[in-house]
C-alpha positions in Angstrom: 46.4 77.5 -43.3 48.4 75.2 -45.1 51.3 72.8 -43.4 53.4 70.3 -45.5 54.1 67.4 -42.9 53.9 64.3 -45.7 54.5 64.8 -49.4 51.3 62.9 -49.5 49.9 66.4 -48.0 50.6 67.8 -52.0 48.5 66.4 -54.8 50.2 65.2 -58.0 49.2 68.6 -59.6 50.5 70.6 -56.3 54.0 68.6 -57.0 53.7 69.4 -60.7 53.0 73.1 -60.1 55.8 73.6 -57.7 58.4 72.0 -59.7 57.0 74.5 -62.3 57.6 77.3 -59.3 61.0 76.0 -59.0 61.9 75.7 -62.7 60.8 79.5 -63.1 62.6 80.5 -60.2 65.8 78.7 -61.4 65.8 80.6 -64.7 64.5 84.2 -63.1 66.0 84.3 -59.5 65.8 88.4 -59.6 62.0 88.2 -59.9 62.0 86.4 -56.5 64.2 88.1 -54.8 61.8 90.4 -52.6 58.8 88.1 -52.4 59.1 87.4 -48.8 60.3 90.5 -47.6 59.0 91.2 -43.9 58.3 87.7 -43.9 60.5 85.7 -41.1 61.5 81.7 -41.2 61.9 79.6 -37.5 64.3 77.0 -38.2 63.8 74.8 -34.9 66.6 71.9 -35.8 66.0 69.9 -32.6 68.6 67.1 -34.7 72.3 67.9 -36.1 71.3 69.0 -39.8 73.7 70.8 -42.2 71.8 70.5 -45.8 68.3 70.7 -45.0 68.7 73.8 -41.9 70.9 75.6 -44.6 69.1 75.1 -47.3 66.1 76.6 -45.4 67.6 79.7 -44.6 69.7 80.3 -47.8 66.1 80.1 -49.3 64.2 82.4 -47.0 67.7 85.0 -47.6 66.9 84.8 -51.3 63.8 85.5 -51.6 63.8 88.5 -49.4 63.2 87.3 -45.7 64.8 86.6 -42.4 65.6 83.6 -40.3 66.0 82.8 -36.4 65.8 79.4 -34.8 68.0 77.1 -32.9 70.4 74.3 -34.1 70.1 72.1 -31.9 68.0 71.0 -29.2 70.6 71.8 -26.5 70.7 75.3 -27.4 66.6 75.7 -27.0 64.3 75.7 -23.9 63.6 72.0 -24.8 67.0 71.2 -22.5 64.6 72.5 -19.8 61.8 70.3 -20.6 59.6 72.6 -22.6 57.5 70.5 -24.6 57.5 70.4 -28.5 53.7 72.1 -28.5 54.8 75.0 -26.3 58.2 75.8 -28.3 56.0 75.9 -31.5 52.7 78.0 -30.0 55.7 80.6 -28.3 57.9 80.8 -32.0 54.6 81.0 -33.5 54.5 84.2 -31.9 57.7 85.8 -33.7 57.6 84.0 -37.3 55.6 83.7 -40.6 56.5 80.2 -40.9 58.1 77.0 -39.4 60.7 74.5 -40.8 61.1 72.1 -37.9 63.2 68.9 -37.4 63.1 66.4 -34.5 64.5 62.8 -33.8 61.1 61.8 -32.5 58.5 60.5 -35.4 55.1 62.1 -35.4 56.6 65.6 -34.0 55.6 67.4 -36.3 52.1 66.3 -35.9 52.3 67.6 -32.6 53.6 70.7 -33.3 50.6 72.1 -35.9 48.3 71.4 -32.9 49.6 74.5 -31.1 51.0 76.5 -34.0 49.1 79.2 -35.5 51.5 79.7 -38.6 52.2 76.8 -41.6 55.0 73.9 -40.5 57.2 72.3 -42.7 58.7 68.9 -41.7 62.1 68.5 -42.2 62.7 65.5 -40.7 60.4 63.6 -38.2 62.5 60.4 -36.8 62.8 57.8 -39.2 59.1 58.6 -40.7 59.3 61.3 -43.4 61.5 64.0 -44.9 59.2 65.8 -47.6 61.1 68.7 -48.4 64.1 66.2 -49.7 61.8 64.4 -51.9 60.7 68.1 -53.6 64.8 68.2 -54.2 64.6 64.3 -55.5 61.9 64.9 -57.5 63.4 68.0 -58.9 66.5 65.9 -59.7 64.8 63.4 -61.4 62.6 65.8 -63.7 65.7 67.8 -64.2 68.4 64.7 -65.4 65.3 62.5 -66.4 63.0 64.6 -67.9 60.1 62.5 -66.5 58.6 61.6 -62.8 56.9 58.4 -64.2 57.7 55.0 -66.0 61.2 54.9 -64.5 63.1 51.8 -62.5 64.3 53.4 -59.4 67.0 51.1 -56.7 66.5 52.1 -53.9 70.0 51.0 -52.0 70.8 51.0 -48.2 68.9 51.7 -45.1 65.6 51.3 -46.4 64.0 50.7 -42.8 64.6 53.9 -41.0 65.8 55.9 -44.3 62.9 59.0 -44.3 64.2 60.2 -47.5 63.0 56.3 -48.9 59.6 56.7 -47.7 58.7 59.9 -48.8 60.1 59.6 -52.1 58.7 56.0 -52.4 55.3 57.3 -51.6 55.5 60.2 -54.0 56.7 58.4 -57.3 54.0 55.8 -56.2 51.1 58.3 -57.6 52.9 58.9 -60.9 52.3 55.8 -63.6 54.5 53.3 -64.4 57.4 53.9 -61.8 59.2 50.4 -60.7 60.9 50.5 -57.2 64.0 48.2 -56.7 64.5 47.9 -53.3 68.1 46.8 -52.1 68.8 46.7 -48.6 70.3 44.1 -45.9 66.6 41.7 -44.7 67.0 43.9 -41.0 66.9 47.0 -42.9 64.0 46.3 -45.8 61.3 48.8 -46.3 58.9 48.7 -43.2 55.6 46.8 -43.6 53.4 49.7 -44.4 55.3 50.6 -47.4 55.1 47.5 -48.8 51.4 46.6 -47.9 50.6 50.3 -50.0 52.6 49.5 -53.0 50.5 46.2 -53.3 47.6 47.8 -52.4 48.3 50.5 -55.3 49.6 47.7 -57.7 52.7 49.4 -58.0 55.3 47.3 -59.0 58.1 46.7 -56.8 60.4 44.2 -56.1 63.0 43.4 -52.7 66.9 42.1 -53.5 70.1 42.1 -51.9 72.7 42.3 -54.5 73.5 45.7 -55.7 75.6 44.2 -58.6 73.0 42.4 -59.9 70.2 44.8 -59.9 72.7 48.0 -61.1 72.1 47.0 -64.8 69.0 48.6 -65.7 67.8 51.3 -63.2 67.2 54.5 -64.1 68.5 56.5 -61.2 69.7 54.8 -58.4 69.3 56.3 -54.4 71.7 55.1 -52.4 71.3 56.1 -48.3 73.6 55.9 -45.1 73.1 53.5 -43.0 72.3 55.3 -39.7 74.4 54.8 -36.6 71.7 57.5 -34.9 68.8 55.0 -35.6 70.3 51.7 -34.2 69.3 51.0 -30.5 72.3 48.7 -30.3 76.0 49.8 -31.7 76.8 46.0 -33.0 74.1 45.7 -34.7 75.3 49.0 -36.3 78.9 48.2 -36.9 77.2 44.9 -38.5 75.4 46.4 -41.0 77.2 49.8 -41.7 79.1 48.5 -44.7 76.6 47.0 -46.3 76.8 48.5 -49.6 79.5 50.5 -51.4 79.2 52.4 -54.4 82.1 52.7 -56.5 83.9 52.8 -59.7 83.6 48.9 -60.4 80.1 48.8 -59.7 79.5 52.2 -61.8 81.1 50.0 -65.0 78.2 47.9 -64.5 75.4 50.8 -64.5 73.5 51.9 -67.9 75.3 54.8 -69.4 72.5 57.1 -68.9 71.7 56.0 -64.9 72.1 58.7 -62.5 73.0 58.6 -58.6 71.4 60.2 -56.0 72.2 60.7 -52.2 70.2 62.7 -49.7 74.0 63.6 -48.1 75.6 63.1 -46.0 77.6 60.0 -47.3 80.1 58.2 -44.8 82.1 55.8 -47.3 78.4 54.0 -49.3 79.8 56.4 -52.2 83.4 56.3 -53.1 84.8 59.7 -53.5 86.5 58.8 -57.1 82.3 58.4 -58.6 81.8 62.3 -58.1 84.5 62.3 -60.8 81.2 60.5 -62.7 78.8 62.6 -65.0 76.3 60.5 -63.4 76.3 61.4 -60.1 73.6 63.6 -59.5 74.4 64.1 -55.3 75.6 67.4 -54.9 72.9 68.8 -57.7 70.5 67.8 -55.0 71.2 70.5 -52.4 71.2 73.1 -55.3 67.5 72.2 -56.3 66.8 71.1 -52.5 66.8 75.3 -52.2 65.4 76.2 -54.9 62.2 73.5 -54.4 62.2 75.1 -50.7 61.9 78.7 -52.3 59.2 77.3 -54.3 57.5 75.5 -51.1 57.4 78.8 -48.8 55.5 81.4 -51.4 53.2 78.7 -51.7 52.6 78.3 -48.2 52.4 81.5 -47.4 50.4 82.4 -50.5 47.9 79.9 -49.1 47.2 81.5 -45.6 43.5 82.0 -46.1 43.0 78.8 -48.1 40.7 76.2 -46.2 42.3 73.0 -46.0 40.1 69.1 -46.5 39.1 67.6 -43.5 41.5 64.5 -42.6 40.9 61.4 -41.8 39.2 60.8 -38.4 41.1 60.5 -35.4 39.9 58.6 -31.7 41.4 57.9 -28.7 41.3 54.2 -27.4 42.4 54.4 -24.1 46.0 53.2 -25.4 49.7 54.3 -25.9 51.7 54.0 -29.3 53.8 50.9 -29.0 56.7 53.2 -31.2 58.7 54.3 -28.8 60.6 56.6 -31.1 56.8 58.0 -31.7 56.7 61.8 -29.9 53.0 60.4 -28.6 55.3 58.2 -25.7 57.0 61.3 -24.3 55.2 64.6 -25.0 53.7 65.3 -21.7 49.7 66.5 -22.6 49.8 64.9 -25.9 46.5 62.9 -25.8 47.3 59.6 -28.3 45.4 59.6 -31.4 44.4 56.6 -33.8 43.1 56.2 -37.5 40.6 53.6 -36.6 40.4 52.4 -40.0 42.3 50.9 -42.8 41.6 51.2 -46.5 42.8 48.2 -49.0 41.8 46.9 -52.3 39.6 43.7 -52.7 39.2 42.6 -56.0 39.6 46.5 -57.4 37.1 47.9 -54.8 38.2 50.1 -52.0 37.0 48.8 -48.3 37.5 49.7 -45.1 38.5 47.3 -42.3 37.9 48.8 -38.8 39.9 46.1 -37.2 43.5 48.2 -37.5 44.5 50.8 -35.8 47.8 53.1 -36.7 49.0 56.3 -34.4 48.0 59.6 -36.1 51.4 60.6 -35.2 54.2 58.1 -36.6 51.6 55.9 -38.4 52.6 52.5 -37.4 50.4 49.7 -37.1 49.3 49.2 -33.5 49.5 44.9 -32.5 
């Protein structure tokens, strides 16, 4: 059984043959449109969503199957108190597969530890949202024609934007690829990021100025900065303007540059740039379906496929100092730690057993 909780769980030719999956499905929809028939989708949306939820469903309609779910976590048992493990092992019981989303980072962990059919993160937190980088990456291929040797910008939230660390870590594996990443210094990508991009030698580099750096990208990703994520509401109303797109700063950007957004905007795009051939936004949710069409055959194509053994897990005794991690409030969720690090020394891979990161949210434990 196959689950797809990091796009790091998908090889380079996994990604490459479901973009292929999606481009055939694109051009012959009618060919898919019974695949999953008797086949049912759970969408459990414990976090507003509009794109991703919908996108699910519209998906699972098309090719042939059904949906149920909740929308919310208010309108589940989890306003009782029932656990994230004991909603997934009871849905488990009436669906094929699982698309789940929850505020908490390393849910989705939690939940394939009861379920007996594939998950699907779509949204952990502030961790990882794979599912939107299989509709970036479908973007890119589509308006690029390439996934490698491209200068990304990377503008906004970059701290707590999931949508930046999956994609970041997916274009890392494909040669060539330079990441520009733009954000305030209290919202720059989070230490691990940056530790595996050096690690990797992928080139990189951090700035403020979205003038200046505009020039020469490729594609630029701009994010919201997240009201939901701040713990205090200055600190939000500080920040929130940060960076705004717009028709001046478009002037500035190579003719042949495109704009993404993993939606929704608040005001970091001007409405006036959707007038621009450039912006690529709203062609995001059209192949954000068709790369989750592409996603759930393969899943569910892959039922009886044995999956590689992870990386180990211990216990130490300890709690996950994360407190959005779902490891600090899951009652009977025992905390779990890679008790290992891998870097580079001087082009050799070696271990250091001196580091330990929770197997849920993978931060660094101090």
């Amino acid at each position: 059984m196959r689950h797809l909780l990091s796009v790091t769980d998908l090889s380079v030719e996994e990604l490459d043959e479901l973009l292929k999956a999606a481009a055939d499905i694109e051009e012959h929809p009618d060919l898919y449109a019974h695949r999953m028939e008797g086949k049912k989708l759970a969408t459990l949306f414990f976090e507003p969503s509009t794109r991703t939820r919908l996108s699910f469903e519209a998906a699972m309609y098309e090719l042939g199957g059904q949906v149920l779910g909740f929308a919310g976590a208010n309108s589940s048992s989890a306003a009782k108190g029932e656990s994230v493990k004991d909603t997934v092992r009871t849905v488990s019981c009436y669906a094929d597969i699982i698309a789940m989303r929850h505020p908490l980072e390393g849910a989705p962990w939690a939940a394939v530890q009861s379920s007996t059919v594939p998950v699907i993160n779509a949204g952990d937190g502030g961790h990882h949202h794979p599912t939107q980088t299989l509709a970036d990456l479908m973007t890119l291929r589509k308006e690029k024609g390439r996934l490698d040797h491209l200068k990304i910008g990377l503008c906004g939230d970059l701290k707590f934007g999931r949508t930046v660390h999956s994609l970041i870590e997916a274009l890392a594996r494909y040669p060539g690829n330079e990441f520009i990443l733009i954000s305030p210094w209290e919202l720059r990508v989070p230490a691990g990021i940056i530790n595996e991009l050096k690690e990797k030698n992928v080139a990189f580099r951090e700035a403020e100025s979205l003038e200046e750096e505009i020039t020469s990208l490729d594609a630029l990703y701009m994010t919201r900065i997240q009201q939901e994520r701040f713990f205090s509401v200055e600190e939000y109303l500080r920040l929130k303007d940060s960076y705004i797109l717009d028709e001046e700063k478009m002037r500035l950007a190579p003719k042949d540059m495109i704009v993404m957004h993993p939606l929704p905007r608040v005001n970091e795009i001007d409405v006036k740039v959707d007038r621009d051939e450039r912006a690529c936004y709203f062609k995001q949710v059209m192949y954000g379906k068709i790369m989750r069409k592409a996603l759930i055959l393969k899943l569910l194509s892959e039922l009886d496929r044995e999956e590689a053994p992870g990386p180990v897990k211990i216990t130490t005794g300890k709690h996950c100092k994360n407190p959005r991690c779902i490891s600090t409030t899951e009652q009977g969720l025992e905390p779990l730690f890679y008790p290992v690090h891998q870097v580079t020394v001087q082009g050799v891979p070696t271990r250091i057993p001196t580091k330990y990161f929770c197997a849920y949210c993978e931060m660094e434990q101090v």
